[in-house]
C-alpha positions, -999 to 999 in steps of 0.1 A, spaced: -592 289 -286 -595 255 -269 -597 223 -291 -631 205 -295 -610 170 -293 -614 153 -258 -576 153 -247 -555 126 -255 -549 97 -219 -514 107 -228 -524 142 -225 -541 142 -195 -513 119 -175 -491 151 -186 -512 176 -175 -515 159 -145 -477 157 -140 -477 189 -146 -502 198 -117 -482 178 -94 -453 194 -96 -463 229 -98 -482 219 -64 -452 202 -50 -433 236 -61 -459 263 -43 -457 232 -12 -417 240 -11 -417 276 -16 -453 292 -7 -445 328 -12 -431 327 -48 -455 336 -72 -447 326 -105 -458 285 -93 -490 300 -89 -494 317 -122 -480 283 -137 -509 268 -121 -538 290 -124 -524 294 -167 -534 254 -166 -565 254 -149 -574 285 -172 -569 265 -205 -586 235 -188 -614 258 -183 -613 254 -147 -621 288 -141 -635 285 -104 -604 265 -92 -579 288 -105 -597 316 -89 -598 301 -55 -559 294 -60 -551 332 -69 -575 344 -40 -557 321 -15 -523 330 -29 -524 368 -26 -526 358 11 -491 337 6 -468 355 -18 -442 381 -11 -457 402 -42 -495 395 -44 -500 424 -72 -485 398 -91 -512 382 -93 -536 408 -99 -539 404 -139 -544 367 -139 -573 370 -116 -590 397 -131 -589 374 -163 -607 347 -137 -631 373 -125 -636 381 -164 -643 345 -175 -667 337 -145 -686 370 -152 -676 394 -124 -670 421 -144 -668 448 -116 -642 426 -100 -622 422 -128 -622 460 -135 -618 468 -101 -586 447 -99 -570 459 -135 -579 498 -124 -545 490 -100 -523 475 -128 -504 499 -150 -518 503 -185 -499 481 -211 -513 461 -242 -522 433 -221 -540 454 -197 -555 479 -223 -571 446 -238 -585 428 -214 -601 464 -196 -619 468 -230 -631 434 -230 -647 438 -195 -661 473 -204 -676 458 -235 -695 432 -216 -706 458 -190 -721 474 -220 -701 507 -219 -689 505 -253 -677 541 -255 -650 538 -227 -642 502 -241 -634 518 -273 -611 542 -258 -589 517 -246 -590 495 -274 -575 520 -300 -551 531 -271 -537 498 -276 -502 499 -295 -498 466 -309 -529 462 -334 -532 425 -338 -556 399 -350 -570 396 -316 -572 437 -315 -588 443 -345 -616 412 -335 -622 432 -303 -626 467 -324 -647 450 -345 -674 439 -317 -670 473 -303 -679 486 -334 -706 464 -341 -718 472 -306 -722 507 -316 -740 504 -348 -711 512 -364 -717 486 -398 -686 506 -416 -661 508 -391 -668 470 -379 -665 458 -410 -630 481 -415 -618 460 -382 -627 425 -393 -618 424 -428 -580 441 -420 -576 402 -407 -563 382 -430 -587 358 -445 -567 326 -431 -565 339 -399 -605 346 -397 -622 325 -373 -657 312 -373 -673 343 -352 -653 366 -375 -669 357 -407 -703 353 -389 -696 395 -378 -684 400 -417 -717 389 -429 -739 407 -404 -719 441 -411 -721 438 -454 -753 422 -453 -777 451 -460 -753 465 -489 -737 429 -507 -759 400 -496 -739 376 -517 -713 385 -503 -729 383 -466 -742 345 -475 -705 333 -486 -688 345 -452 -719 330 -431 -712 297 -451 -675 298 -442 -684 300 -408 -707 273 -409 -680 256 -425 -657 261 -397 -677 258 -365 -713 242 -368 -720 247 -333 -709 288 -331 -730 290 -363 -761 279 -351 -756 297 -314 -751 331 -335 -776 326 -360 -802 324 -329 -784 354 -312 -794 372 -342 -821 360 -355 -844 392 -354 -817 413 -378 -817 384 -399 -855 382 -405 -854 419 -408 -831 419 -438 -843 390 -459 -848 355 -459 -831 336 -430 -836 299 -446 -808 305 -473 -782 307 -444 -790 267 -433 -767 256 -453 
């Protein structure tokens, strides 16, 4: 997850650098594709989504091996909201974790939780960012139990902001309590996801009981 700290002049000088000479590399040798994946990886964390697709795009005209690049751009595709793109492109890349993971992701958004479930417990190498996924798939289906089961497997440390938000949705019809102390842990943690997912779910929330306690 990026930082909410504006980057450092340092910082930036070193991205930059780094830009530079990862351009000067792809200048000096335009059919090798890794410079490209260096670049597109920077412009992905900078959240310059748009530019590192236009770089991937242009480059599977230039590289020796342009499936290569196949996974990186469906992540673009993913991230800009071209879901059919991105699935489209990872239907043509052999299954791994990697793979299995971010095909669930775009399935999920395309609202066909079934199939995106499929691939998620297909997946070999459960991990925090696994069982997160499980858990919205889960949720996504209704499925209070099993998406609870999925979040709370992460260890309490390692539960971001959205994570305890889900935990509280999932327990609060059965331990309210409960529900309020992981909704104030995530307000804790990120003020701004809290108060975007409170208004996501707002209806639930007046459904069950009385939203005001969870303004901290």
């Amino acid at each position: 997850m990026k930082s909410n700290k504006f980057p450092k002049k340092d910082d930036n000088k070193m991205i930059k650098k780094r830009i530079d000479n990862l351009i000067s590399e792809i200048d000096n040798h335009p059919q090798e594709s890794e410079n490209y994946l260096k670049l597109a990886t920077i412009l992905i964390e900078e959240g310059s989504f748009d530019q590192a697709t236009q770089l991937l795009e242009q480059a599977k005209n230039a590289v020796k091996n342009s499936q290569d690049l196949d996974y990186d751009l469906a992540v673009c595709y993913y991230m800009q909201g071209k879901y059919d793109q991105a699935l489209k492109l990872l239907d043509h890349i052999p299954n791994d974790d990697l793979v299995l993971y971010q095909k669930s992701l775009v399935l999920m958004k395309m609202g066909q939780l079934q199939k995106a479930l499929a691939y998620a417990l297909t997946i070999s190498e459960t991990d925090d960012r696994v069982l997160e996924l499980l858990g919205d798939i889960w949720l996504g289906l209704g499925e209070f139990d099993q998406a609870e089961k999925s979040y709370t497997t992460i260890s309490q440390d390692q539960r971001s902001a959205k994570v305890n938000f889900m935990l509280g949705i999932t327990i609060l019809t059965k331990n309210r309590d409960l529900a309020e102390k992981h909704f104030t842990i995530s307000q804790k943690q990120d003020i701004k996801y809290f108060e975007q997912a409170q208004k996501k779910y707002d209806a639930l929330l007046k459904i069950i009981g009385d939203k005001d306690k969870f303004n901290g």
